[in-house]
LOZA-921849 format. One record per residue (C-alpha): residue in three letters; x, y negated, z. Coordinates in Angstrom, 2 decimals. Each point is the difference from the previous one (the first is absolute). Layout:
ALA X Y Z
...
% end
This chain:
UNK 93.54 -186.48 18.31
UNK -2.23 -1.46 -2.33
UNK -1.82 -3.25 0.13
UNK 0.43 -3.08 2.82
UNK -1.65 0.30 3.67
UNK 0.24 -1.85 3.39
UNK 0.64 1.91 3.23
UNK -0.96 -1.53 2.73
UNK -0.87 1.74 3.55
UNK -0.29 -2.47 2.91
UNK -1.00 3.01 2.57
UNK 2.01 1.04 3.16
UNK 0.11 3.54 0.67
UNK 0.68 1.58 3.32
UNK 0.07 3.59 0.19
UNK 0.47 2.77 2.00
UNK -1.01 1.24 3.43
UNK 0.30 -3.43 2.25
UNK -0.77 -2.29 -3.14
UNK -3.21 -1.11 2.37
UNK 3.04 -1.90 2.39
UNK 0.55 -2.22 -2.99
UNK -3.61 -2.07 0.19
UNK 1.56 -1.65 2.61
UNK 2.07 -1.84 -2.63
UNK -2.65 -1.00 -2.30
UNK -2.37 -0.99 2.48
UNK 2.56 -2.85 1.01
UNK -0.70 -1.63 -3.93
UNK -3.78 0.57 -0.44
UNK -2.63 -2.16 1.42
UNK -2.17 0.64 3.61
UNK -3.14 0.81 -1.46
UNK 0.19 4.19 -1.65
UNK -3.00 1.28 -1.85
UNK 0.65 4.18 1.13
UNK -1.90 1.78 -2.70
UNK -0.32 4.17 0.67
UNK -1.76 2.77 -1.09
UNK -2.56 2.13 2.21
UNK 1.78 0.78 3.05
UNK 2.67 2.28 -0.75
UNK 2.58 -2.42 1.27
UNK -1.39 -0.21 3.21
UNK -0.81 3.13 0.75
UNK 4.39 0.96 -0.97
UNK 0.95 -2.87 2.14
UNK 0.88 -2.04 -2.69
UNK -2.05 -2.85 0.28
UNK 0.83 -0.70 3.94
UNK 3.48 -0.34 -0.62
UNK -0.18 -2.39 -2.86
UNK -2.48 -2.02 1.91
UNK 2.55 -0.11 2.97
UNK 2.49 -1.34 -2.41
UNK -2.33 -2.65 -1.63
UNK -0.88 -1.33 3.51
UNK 3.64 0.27 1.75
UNK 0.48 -1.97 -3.03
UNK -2.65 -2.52 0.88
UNK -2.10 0.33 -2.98
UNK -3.77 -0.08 -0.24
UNK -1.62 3.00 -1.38
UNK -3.26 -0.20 -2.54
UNK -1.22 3.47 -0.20
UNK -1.38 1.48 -3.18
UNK -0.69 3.90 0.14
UNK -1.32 2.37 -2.39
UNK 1.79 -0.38 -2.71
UNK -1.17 3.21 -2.89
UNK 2.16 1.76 -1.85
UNK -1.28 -1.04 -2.83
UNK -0.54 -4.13 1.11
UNK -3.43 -1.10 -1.28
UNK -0.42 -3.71 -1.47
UNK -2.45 0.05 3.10
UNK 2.89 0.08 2.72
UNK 2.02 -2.25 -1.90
UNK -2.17 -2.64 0.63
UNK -0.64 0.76 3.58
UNK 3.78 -0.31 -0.04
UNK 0.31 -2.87 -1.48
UNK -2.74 -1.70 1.86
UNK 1.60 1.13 3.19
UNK 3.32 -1.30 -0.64
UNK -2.24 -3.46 -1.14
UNK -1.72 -0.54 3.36
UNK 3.23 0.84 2.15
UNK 2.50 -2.04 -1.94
UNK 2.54 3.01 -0.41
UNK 3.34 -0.69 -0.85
UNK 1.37 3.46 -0.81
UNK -1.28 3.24 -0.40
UNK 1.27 3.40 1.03
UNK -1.34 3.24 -1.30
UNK 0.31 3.20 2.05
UNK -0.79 2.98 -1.95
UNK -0.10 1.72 -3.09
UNK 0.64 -1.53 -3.98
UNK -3.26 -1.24 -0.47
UNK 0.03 -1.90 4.02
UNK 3.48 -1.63 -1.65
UNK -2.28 -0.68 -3.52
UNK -2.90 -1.19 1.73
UNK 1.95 -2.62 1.98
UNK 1.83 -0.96 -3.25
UNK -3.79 -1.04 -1.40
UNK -0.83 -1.80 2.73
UNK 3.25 -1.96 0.25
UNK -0.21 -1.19 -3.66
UNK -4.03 -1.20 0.49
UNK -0.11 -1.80 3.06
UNK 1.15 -3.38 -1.08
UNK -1.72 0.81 -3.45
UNK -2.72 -2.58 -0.61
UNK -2.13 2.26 -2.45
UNK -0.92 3.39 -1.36
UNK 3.23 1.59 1.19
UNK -1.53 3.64 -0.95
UNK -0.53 -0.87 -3.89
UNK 3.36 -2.53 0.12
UNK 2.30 2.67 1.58
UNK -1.34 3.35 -0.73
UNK -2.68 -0.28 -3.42
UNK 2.19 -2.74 -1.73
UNK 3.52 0.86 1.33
UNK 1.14 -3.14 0.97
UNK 2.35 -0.83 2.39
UNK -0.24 -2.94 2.79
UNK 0.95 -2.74 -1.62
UNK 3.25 -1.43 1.57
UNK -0.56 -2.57 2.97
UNK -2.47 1.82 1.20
UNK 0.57 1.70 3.61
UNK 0.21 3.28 0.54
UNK 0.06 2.13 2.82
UNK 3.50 1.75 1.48
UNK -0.78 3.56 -0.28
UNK 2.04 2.68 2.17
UNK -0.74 3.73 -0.11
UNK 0.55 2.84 2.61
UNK -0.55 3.41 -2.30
UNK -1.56 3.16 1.18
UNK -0.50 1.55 -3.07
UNK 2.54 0.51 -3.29
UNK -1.56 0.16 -3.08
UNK -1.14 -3.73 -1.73
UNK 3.52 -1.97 0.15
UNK -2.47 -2.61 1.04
UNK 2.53 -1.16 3.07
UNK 2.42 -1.44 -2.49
UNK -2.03 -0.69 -3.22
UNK -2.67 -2.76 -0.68
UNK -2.92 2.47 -0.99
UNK -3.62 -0.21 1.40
UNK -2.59 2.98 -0.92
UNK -3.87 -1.84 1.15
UNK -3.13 1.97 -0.48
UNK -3.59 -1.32 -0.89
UNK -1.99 2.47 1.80
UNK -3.20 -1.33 -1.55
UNK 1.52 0.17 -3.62
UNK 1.90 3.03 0.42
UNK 2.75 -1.62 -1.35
UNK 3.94 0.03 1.35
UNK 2.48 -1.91 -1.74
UNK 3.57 -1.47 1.23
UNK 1.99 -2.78 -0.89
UNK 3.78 -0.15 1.11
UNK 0.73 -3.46 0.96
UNK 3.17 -1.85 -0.41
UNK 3.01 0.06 2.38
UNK -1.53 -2.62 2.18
UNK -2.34 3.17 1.25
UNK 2.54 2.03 0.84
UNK 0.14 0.96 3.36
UNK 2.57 -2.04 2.03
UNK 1.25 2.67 1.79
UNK -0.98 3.73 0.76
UNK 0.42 2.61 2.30
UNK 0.25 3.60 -0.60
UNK 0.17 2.89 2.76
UNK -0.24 3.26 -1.82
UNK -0.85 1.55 3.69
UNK -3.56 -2.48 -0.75
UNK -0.93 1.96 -3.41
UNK 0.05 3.65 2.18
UNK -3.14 -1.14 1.73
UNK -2.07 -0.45 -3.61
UNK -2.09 2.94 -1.11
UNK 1.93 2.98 -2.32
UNK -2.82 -1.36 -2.38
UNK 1.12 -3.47 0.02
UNK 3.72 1.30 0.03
UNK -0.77 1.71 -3.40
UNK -2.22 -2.45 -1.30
UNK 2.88 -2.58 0.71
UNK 2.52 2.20 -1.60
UNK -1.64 -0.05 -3.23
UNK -0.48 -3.61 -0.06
UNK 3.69 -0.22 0.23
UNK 0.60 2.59 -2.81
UNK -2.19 -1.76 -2.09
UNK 1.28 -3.20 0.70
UNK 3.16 1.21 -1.39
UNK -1.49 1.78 -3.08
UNK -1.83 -3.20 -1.55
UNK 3.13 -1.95 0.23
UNK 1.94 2.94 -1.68
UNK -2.13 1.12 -2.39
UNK 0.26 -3.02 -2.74
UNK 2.74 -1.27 -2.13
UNK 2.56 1.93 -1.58
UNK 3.23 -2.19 0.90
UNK 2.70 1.94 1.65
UNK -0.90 -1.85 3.60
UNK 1.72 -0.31 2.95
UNK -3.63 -0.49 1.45
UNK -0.86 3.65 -1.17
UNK 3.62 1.72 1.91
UNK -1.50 -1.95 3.04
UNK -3.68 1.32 -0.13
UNK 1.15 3.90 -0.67
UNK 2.59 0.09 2.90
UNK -2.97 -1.45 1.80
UNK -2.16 2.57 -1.34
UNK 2.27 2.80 1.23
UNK 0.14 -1.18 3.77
UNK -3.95 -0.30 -0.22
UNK -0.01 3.75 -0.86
UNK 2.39 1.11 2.48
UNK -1.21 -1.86 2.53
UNK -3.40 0.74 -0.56
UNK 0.09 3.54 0.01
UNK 1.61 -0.03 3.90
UNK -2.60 -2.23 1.17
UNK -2.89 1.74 -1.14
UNK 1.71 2.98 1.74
UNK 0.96 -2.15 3.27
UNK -1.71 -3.36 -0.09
UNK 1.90 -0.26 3.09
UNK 3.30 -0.16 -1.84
UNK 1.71 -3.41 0.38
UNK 2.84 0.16 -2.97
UNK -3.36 0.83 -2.32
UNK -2.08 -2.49 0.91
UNK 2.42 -2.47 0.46
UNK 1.13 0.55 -3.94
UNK -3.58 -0.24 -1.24
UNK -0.51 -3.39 1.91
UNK 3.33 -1.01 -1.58
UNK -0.97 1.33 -3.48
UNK -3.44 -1.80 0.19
UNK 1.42 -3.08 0.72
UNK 2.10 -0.08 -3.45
UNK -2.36 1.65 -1.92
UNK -1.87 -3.14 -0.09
UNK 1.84 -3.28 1.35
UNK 0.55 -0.81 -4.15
UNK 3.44 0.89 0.05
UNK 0.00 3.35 -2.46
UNK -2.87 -1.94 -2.00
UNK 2.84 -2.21 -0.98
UNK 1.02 -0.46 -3.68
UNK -3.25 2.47 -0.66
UNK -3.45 -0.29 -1.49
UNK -2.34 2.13 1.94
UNK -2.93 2.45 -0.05
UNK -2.47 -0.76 3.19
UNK -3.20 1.78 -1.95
UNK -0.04 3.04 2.94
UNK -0.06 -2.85 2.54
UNK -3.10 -1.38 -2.26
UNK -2.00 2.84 0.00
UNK 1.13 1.18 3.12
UNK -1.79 -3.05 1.57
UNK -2.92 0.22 -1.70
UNK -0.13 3.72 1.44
UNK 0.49 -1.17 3.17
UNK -2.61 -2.83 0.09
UNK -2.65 2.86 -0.95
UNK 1.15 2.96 1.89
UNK 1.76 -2.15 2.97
UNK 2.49 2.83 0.08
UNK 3.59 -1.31 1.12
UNK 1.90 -1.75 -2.61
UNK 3.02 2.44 -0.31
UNK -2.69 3.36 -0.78
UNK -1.62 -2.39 -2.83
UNK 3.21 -0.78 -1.53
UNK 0.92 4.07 0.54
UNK -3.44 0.90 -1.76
UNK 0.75 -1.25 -3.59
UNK 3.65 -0.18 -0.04
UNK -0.02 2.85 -1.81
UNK -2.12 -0.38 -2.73
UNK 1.34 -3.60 -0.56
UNK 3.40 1.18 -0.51
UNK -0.79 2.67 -2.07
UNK -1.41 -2.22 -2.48
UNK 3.06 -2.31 0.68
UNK 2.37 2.19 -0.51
UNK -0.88 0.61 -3.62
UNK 1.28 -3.39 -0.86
UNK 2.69 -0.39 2.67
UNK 1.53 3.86 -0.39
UNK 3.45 -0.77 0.39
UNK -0.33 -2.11 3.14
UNK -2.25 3.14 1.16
UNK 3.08 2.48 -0.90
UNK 2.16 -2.54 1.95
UNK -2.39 0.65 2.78
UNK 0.06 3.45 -0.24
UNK 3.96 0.46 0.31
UNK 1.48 -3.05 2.18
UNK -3.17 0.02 2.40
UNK -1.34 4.02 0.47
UNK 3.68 1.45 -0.99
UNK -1.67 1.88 -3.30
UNK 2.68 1.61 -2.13
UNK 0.15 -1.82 -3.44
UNK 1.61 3.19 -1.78
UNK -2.78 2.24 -2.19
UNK -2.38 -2.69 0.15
UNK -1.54 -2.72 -2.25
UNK -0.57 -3.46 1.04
UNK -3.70 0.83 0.07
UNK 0.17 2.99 1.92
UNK 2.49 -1.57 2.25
UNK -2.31 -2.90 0.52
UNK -3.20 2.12 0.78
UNK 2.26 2.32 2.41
UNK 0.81 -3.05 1.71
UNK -3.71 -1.06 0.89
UNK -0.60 3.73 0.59
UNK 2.71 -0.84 3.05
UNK -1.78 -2.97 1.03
UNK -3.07 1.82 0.05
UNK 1.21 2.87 2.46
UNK 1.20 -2.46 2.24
UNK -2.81 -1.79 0.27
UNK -1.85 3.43 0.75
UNK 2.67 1.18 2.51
UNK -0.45 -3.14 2.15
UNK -3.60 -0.29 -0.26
UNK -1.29 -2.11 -2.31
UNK -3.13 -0.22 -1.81
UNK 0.10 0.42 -3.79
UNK -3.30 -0.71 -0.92
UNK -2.85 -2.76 0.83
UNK -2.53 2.43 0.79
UNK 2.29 0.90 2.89
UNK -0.35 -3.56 1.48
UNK -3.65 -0.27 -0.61
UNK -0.11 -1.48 -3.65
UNK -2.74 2.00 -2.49
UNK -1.25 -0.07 -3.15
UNK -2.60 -2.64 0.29
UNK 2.72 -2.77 1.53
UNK 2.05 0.19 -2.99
UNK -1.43 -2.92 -2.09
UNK -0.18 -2.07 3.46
UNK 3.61 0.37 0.31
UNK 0.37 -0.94 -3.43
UNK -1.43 -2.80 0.15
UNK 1.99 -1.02 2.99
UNK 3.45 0.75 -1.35
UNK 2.26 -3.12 -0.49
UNK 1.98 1.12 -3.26
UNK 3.98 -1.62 -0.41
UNK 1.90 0.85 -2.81
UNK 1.57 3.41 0.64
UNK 3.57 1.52 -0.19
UNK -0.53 2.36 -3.19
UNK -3.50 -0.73 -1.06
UNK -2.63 -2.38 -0.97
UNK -2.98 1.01 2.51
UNK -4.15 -1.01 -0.63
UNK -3.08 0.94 1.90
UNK -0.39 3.44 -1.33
UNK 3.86 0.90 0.58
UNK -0.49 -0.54 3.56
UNK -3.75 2.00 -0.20
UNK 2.22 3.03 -1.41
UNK 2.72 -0.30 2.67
UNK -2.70 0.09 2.60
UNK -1.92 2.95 -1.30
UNK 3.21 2.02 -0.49
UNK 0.64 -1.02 3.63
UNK -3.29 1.70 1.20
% end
């Protein structure tokens, strides 16, 4: 391990098939008045949403509604949120639902006692609150694996009007205080979400792997995580109904990003980039952005980072080393990644999620660039990646 780092996770996890007995708990440390931020109706119409509102009011708490939350949460909604929570003096909030429900209420938490701009100071500038300021308890009831966001401090927002999606991942004050996670609650999610959500994961994993050249500890973590993502995957694409399946890709999701195997690393989050600027012109879900030009991103990666690629190749898909050069070992291994992602479903191209031709300098021009794992990206780096992704 190379380098210094803190670890730090404040987050309570409860897990498993009666984890929703254990709100109980928290309920008795959390103020009266809950801001309950959900999606469009999905937890109601699976039950979901009676009995946690029976729990909230055995528990004699007042409940602020906010319904509605989008998949991909619009700058617009945030501050309906945050003017909601505002005018009803919330002291909490719970989100019920899916990564970006669990995001969303992240945003609002950190703005509400923010006396300013709080999109340009959290999200264009990348600040953090400032310390003394207050900031909302945030709990989480998943219903859908794929972001990490129940035990990480990231927050995706969209500007509709700008097309424009960035994220910021807030410090460890954000974190959620506690979340609960049901795999049974991720079978009633679309097989489109389910896939979507898997490649999120799997791409989570990649852009912490695919950087430094350090023998890591990190790195043994993120390819053992790799390999149940696989396995799992491929039952519960067969069965989504399988509970051993989709209870290892909830797992898996939640340590792909909770910044535990980004730990002693420097990372590469350029397919999150353009994957967001994909997704704020095509409003296709997140994980089929990311999917879309994965490949051609790590193809052009991989020239510069082959050995981690052959690394891939052998302790990840179970390639044979013997007869083969690094190089060919390294291209056979995102040959693998590339018939997995076509046996379970995913799309491998933007046109397939409605990008074309003529939105390819728009989502240029909308493309946050970091510095990368193996290379040095501009502008017309991420043009080619996009037009090789069409």
């Amino acid at each position: 391990m190379q380098g210094n780092f803190v670890y730090h996770n404040p987050t309570k996890l409860y897990f498993g098939e009666e984890s929703l007995e254990y709100l109980n708990a928290e309920l008795e440390n959390l103020g009266k008045t809950v801001l309950l931020n959900y999606g469009n109706g999905s937890v109601k119409r699976n039950g979901l949403y009676d009995e946690v509102v029976a729990i909230l009011k055995a528990g004699g708490k007042t409940i602020v509604e906010n319904a509605g939350v989008m998949s991909n949460p619009t700058l617009e909604k945030l501050n309906e949120g945050v003017h909601i929570a505002r005018e009803n003096k919330v002291d909490w909030i719970l989100a019920l639902g899916g990564g970006s429900v669990c995001d969303y209420s992240k945003g609002v938490a950190a703005s509400v006692n923010y006396n300013g701009d709080y999109w340009r100071r959290f999200w264009l500038d990348g600040h953090n609150p400032e310390y003394g300021q207050e900031i909302l308890p945030v709990g989480c009831i998943l219903t859908m694996a794929g972001t990490g966001s129940e035990m990480n401090g990231g927050c995706v927002i969209t500007d509709a009007e700008k097309n424009f999606k960035t994220g910021h991942v807030f410090d460890s004050r954000l974190m959620p205080r506690f979340a609960i996670l049901n795999p049974r609650y991720t079978m009633t999610v679309p097989m489109e979400q389910m896939k979507a959500g898997i490649y999120d994961i799997m791409n989570h994993i990649m852009e912490q792997y695919f950087s430094g050249t350090d023998d890591n500890t990190s790195d043994y973590l993120s390819e053992g995580l790799m390999r149940s993502l696989i396995s799992a995957s491929r039952v519960a694409v067969k069965n989504p109904l399988d509970y051993e399946a989709r209870s290892d890709i909830m797992w898996t999701a939640t340590w792909a990003l909770n910044t535990l195997i980004g730990c002693g690393k420097s990372q590469d989050w350029m397919v999150h980039m353009i994957g967001h600027s994909v997704g704020a012109w095509t409003h296709a879900p997140h994980g089929y952005t990311l999917a879309a030009v994965s490949l051609a991103y790590y193809q052009r990666a991989m020239e510069a980072g082959t050995a981690k690629f052959a690394r891939f190749a052998h302790n990840v898909w179970e390639i044979p080393t013997e007869g083969k050069t690094e190089k060919e070992l390294a291209v056979a291994g995102l040959e693998a990644l590339r018939d997995w992602m076509t046996e379970i479903g995913l799309p491998l191209t933007i046109s397939e999620i409605g990008a074309d031709e003529k939105m390819v300098d728009d989502i240029v021009s909308t493309t946050v660039i970091y510095p990368a794992g193996y290379m040095d990206l501009k502008a017309e780096d991420i043009r080619a990646i996009l037009k090789e992704s069409l």
